[in-house]
C-alpha positions as CSV (number, residue, x, y, z in Angstrom):
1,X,13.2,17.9,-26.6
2,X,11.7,18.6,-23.3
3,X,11.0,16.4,-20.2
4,X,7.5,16.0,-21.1
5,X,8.7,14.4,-24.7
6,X,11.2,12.2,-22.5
7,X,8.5,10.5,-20.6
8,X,5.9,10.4,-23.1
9,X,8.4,8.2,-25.4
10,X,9.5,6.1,-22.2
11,X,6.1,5.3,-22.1
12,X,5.5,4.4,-25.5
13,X,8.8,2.2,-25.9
14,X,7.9,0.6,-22.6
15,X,4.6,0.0,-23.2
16,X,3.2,1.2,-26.2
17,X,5.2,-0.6,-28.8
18,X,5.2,-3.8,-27.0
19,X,1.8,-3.6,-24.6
20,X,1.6,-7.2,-22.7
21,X,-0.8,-9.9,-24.6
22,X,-3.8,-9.5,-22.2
23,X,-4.1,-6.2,-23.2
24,X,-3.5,-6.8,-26.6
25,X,-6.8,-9.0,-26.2
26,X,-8.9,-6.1,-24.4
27,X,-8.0,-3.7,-26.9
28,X,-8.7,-6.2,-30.3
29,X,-10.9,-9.1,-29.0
30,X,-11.9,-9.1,-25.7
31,X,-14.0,-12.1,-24.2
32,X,-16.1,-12.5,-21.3
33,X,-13.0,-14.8,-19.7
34,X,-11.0,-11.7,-20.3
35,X,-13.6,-9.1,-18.6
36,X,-14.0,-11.5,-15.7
37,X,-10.1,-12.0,-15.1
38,X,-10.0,-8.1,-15.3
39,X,-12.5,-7.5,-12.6
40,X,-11.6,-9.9,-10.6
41,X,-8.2,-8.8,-10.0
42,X,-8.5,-4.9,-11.2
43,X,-11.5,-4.3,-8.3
44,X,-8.6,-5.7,-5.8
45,X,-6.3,-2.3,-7.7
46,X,-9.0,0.1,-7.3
47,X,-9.8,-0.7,-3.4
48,X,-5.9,0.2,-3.0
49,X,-5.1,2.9,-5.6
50,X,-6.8,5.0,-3.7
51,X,-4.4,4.4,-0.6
52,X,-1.3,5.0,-2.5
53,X,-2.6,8.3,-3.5
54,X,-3.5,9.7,0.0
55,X,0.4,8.3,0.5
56,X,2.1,9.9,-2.0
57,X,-0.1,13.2,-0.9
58,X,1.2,12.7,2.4
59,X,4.4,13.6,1.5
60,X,3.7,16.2,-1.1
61,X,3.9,19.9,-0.4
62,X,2.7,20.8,-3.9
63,X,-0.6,22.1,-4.1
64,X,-0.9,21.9,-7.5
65,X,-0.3,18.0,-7.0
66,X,-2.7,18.0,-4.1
67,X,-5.4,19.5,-6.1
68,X,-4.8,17.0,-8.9
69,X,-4.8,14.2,-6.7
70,X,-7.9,15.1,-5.0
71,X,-9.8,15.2,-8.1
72,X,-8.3,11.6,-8.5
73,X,-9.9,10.6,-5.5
74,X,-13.3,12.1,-6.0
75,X,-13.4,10.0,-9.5
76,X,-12.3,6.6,-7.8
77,X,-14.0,7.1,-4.3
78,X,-16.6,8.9,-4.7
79,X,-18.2,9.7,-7.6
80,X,-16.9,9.8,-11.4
81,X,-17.8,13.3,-13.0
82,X,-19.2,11.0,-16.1
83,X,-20.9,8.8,-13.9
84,X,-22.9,8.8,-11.0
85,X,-20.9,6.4,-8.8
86,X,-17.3,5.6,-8.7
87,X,-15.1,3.7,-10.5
88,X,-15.2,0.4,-8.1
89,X,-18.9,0.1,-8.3
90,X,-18.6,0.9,-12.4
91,X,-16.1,-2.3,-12.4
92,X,-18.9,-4.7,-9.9
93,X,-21.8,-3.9,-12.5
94,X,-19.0,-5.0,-15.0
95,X,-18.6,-8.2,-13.4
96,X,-22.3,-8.8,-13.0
97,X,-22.7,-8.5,-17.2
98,X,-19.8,-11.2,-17.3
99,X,-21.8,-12.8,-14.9
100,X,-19.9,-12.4,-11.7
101,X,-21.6,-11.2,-8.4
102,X,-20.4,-9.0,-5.7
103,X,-19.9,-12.1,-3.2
104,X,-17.2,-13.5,-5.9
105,X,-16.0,-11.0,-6.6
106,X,-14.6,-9.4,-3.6
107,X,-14.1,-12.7,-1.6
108,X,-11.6,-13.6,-4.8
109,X,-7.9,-14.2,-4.0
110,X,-5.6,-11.8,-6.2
111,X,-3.2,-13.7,-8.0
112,X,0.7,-13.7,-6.6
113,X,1.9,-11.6,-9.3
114,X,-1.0,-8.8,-8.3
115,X,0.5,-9.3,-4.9
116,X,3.4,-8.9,-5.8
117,X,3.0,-5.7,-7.7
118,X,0.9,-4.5,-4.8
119,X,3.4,-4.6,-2.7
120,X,5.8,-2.9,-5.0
121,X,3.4,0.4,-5.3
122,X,2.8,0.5,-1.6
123,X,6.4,1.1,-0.9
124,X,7.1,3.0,-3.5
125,X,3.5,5.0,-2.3
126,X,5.0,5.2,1.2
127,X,8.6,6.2,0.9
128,X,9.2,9.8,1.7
129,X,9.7,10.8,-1.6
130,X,6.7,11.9,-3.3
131,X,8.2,12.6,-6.7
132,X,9.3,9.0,-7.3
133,X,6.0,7.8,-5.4
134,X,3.7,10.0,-8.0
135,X,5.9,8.8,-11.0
136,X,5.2,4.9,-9.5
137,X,1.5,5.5,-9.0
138,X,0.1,7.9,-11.1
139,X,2.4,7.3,-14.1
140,X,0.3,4.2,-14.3
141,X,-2.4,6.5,-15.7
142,X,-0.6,7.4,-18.9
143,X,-0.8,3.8,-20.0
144,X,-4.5,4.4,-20.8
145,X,-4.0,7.6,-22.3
146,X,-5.3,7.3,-25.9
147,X,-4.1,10.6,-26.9
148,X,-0.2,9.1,-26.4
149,X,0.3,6.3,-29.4
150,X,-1.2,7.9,-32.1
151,X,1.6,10.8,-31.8
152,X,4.0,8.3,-32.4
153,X,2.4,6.5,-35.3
154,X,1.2,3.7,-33.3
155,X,-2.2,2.0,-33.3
156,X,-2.0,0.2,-30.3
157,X,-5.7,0.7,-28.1
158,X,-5.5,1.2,-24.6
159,X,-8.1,-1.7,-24.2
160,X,-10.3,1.1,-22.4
161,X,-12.4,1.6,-25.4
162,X,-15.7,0.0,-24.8
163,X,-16.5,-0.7,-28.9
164,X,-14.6,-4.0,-29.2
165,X,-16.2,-4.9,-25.7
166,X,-19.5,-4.4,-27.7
167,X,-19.4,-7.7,-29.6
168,X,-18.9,-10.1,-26.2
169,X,-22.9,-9.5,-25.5
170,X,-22.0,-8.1,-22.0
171,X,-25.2,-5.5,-22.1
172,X,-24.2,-1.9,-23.1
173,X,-24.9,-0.6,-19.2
174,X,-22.5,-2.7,-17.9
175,X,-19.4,-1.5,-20.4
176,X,-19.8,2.0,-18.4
177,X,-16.3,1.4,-16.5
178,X,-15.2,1.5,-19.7
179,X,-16.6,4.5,-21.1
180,X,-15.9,6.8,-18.4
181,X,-12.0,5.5,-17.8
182,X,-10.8,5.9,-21.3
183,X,-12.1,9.5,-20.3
184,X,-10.9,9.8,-16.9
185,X,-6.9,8.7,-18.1
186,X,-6.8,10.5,-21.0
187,X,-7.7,13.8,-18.9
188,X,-5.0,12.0,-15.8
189,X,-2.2,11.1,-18.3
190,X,-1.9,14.6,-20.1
191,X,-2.2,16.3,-16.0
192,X,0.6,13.1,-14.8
193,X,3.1,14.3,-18.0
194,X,2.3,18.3,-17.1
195,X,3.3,17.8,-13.3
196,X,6.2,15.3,-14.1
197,X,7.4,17.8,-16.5
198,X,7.1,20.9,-14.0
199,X,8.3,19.3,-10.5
200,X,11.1,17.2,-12.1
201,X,14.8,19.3,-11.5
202,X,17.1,18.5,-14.0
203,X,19.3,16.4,-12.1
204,X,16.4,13.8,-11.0
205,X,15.1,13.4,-14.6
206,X,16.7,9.9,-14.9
207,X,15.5,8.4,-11.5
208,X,12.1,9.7,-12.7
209,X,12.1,7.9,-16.1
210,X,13.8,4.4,-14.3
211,X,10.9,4.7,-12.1
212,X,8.8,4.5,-14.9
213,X,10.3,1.6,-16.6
214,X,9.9,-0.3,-13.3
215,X,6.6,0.2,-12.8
216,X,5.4,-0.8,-16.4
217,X,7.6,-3.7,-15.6
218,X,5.0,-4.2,-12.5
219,X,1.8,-3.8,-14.3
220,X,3.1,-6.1,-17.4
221,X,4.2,-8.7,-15.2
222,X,0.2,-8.4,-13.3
223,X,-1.1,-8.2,-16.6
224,X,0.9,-11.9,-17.5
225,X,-1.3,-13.2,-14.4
226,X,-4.2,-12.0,-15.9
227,X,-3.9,-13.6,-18.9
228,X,-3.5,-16.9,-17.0
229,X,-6.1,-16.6,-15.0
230,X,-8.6,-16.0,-17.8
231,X,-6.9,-18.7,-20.1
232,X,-6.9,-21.5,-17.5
233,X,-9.5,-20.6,-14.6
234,X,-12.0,-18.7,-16.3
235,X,-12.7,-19.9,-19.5
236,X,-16.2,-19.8,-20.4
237,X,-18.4,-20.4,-23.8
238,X,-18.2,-17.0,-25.7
């Protein structure tokens, strides 16, 4: 069993098997209260996934990582290769189709549990050691890798793929973040598992995997405030 194997089945037990009830929803029976928490709080990730990156890169001297991340960067900054803009402005025309503008959108207060993971991935972005910082960050990315549950017998979506979104009447142009991401992490998670598997000495294998676990902890515990916020604040007609 290699590395690779080892994270790919920390992922699915941490995530996979059990993936938190809001995304259980995006991936089954999404509604517009759903898309509208999702943008509301996932425009706030974007604006700051991007800084974490050029943090962990910071403190990388692998070039091979570098490159990788770069490419990240381009996709979330500047333009998606899929798309013709990047990934925040795909998730703004996804709020306008839920019926969100820009104004409300960014002017929105992220709920305490986003803050709270927030500041989790900025420290971990910002420490000096760019091995545990990539595994914080960018491990992220293999939770919407497609390609990972159906190699363990699992049917468990990602909730990136835009068919269910289909039937919530949000126009087909506006499901386009959705499209082009269930893309864009499939690509990332295989690249995240590759470098994890070829930068990670033997003796640091179980930091990397703890580091892991914590941060799906992170993101499941941001995903519960998601759920509230679309169950109690944004509940709209369907």
């Amino acid at each position: 069993m290699t590395f690779a194997d080892d994270v790919e089945a920390t992922v699915v037990d941490g995530w996979f098997r059990d993936p938190p009830p809001f995304l259980r929803a995006m991936a089954a029976a999404p509604t517009v209260s759903i898309a509208r928490a999702f943008v509301l709080e996932w425009t706030k990730f974007s604006r700051w996934f991007p800084r974490w990156v050029g943090a962990v890169m910071s403190n990388c001297p692998e070039f091979d990582v570098l490159a990788f991340e770069v490419e990240n960067l381009m996709s979330e900054v500047v333009r998606d290769p899929a798309a013709r803009t990047n990934h925040y402005e795909l998730l703004i025309r996804l709020g306008a189709g839920a019926g969100l503008d820009r104004a409300a959108i960014e002017t929105h207060t992220p709920q305490s549990t986003t803050r709270e993971a927030f500041a989790y991935w900025d420290a971990m972005a910002r420490q000096p050691d760019w091995l545990l910082g990539f595994a914080a960050i960018n491990g992220l990315e293999l939770l919407g890798d497609r390609s990972i549950p159906p190699r363990y017998g699992l049917r468990q979506g990602t909730g990136l793929d835009p068919s269910p979104w289909e039937k919530t009447g949000i126009a087909p142009e506006a499901l386009e973040f959705f499209r082009v991401s269930d893309a864009a992490d499939a690509a990332h998670g295989n690249a995240t598992v590759a470098i994890l598997d070829r930068h990670t000495p033997a003796d640091r294998r179980g930091a990397v995997l703890h580091v892991l676990t914590e941060t799906m902890g992170k993101l499941r515990v941001m995903m519960g405030g998601l759920e509230e916020l679309a169950m109690h604040t944004l509940e709209v007609d369907e």
